[in-house]
N, C-alpha and C positions, 0 to 999 in steps of 0.2 A: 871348426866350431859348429857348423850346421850339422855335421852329421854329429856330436856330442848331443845338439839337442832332440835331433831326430830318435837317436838311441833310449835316451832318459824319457821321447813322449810314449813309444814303444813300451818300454818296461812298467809305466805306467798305464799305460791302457787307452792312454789319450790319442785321439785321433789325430795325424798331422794337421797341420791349418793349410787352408786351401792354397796362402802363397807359397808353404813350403813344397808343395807337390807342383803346381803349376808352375814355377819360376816367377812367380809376378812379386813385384819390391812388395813389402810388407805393409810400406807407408800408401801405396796406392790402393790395397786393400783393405787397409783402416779407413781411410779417405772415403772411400764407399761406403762400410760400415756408418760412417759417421754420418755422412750423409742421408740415410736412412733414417737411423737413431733420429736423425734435426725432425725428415718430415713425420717422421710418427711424433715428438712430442709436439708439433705444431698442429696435425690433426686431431688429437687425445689432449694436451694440453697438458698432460703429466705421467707418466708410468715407473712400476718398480724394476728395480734392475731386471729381477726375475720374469717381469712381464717380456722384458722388452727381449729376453736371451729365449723364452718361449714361444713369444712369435716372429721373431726375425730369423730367418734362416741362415744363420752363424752361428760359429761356436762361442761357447760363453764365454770362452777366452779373449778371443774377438771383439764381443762384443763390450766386457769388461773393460779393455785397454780401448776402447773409441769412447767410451761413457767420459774414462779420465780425462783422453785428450781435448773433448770439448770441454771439461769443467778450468785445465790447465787456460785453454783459450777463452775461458767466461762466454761461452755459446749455451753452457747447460747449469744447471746447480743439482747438488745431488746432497741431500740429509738424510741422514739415518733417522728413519722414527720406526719406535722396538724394532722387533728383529730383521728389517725391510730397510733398503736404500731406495729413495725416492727422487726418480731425473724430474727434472723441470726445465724447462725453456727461459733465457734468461729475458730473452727481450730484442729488437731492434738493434744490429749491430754499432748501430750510433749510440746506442743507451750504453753499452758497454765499454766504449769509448769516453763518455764523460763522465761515468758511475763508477769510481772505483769503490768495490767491496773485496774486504780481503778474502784471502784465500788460506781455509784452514794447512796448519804445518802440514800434517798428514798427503794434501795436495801439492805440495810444493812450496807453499806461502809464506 
């Protein structure tokens, strides 16, 4: 399977992701990712997908699938306004905790 998608990043032009070359699990380099992703919108307060794949040093793939997994975990909110998705920080993990907002289909909801 890895090497099916290693072949398909290939012919596309895309560069492998750094755990597929290193060996390291994919979830612990999301985890990182994400973790980045938290402190920069805690410092900036908000940025667009595009910003955030511009200056973090990941690939936008990377950084796209860590944007989701804090939105699936309500750590980030992310709306589309015209042609830009825009992260935000959702709050105090206790707020998240007694705040249920849903979560559009498209996320899983």
């Amino acid at each position: 399977m890895r090497e099916a998608v290693r072949v398909a990043l290939e012919k596309t032009g895309s560069p492998p992701l750094p755990s597929e070359v290193e060996g390291v699990p994919l979830m612990t380099t999301l985890g990182i990712v994400e973790g980045e992703i938290l402190i920069y919108l805690e410092r900036y307060g908000a940025a667009t997908l595009r910003e955030l794949t511009r200056t973090l040093d990941w690939p936008a793939r990377l950084v796209t699938m860590a944007v989701g997994g804090l939105v699936r975990e309500r750590l980030a909110r992310a709306e589309e306004f015209d042609l830009e998705v825009v992260v935000e920080p959702v709050g105090k993990p206790t707020a998240r905790i007694t705040t249920e907002e849903p979560v559009p289909e498209v996320w899983g909801g």
